[in-house]
N, C-alpha and C positions, 0 to 999 in steps of 0.2 A: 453501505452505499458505495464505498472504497471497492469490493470488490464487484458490483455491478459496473462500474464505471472502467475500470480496469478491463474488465470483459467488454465494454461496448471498443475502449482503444485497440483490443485484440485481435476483434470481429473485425474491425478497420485494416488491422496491419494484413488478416488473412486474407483479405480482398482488396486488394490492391493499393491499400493508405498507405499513408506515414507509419510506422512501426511505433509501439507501443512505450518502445524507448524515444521516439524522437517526439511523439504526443506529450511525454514526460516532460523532456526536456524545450519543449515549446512554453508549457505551463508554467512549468517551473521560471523558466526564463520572465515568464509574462508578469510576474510578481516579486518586485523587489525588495531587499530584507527589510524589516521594520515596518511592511504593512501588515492590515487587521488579517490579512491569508494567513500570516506566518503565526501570528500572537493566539490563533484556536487552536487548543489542546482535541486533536482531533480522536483520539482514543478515549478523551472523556470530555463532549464539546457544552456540557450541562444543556439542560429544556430547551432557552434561547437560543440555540445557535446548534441544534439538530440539522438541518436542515440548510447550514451554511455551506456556499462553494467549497470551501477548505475540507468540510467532509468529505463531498466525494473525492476530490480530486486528488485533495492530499491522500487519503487513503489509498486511491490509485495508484500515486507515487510512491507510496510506500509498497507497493505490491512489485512495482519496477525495480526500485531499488533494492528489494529484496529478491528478484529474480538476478539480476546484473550480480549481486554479492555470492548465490549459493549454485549458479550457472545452468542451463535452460534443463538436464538431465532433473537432476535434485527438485527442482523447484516443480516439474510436472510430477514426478512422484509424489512430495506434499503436498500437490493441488489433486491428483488423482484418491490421493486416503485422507484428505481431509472433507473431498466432498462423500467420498464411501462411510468415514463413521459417524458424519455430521448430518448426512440428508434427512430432511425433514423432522430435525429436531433442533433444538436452542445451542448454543454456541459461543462459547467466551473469548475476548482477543487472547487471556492468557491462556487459554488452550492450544490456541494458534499457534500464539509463538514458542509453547512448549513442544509441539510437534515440528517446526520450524525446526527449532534447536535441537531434536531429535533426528532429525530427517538428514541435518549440515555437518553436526555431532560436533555441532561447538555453540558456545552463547553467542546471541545475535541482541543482546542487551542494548551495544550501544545504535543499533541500525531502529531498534524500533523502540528507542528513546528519542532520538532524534527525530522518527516522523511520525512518531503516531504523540507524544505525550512533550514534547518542547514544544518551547512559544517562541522558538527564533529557527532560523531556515536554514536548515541543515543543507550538506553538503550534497554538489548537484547531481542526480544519477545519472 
């Protein structure tokens, strides 16, 4: 859902919105540390809580924050081969972030520990 959501801020930024970074940093902004946002482990949110705000959004922001870190070249290559070997089949985060870290040719360990699997609000993108 991270990455639907992601893509609707995008579609926004292409057509005349607020950019995809400043969507980020709105949300981000809008949630401050130590609420139930920050406390769902959004890479594994368990049954209950599928379907919680923190999913998409943080997920989103983990897509931001992962663009802003690996800079706009890099990050549309991994977005261009990861929908090319993924289309219309099943797909793991740690697949993700192994192509990620393949695509950056360094670990991204602590970028997508901090938004996708901590319970406290990581550092703002």
């Amino acid at each position: 859902e991270g990455f639907a959501t992601y893509y609707e801020a995008l579609w926004r930024e292409q057509h005349g919105g607020s950019s995809a970074l400043e969507w980020a940093r709105l949300a981000y902004d809008s949630h401050p540390a130590g609420t139930a946002f920050w406390r769902v482990s959004v890479g594994d949110p368990g049954a209950a809580r599928i379907f919680d705000d923190a999913v998409y959004d943080r997920g989103a922001m983990t897509l931001v924050a992962l663009r802003e870190r690996i800079g706009d070249s890099t990050f549309s290559d991994l977005m261009r081969t990861w929908y090319a070997e993924r289309a219309g089949g099943p797909a793991t985060t740690e697949q993700f972030i192994a192509l990620a870290e393949l695509k950056f040719g360094q670990q991204l360990d602590g970028l997508f520990d901090d938004w996708l699997y901590s319970t406290h609000r990581p550092p703002r993108p």
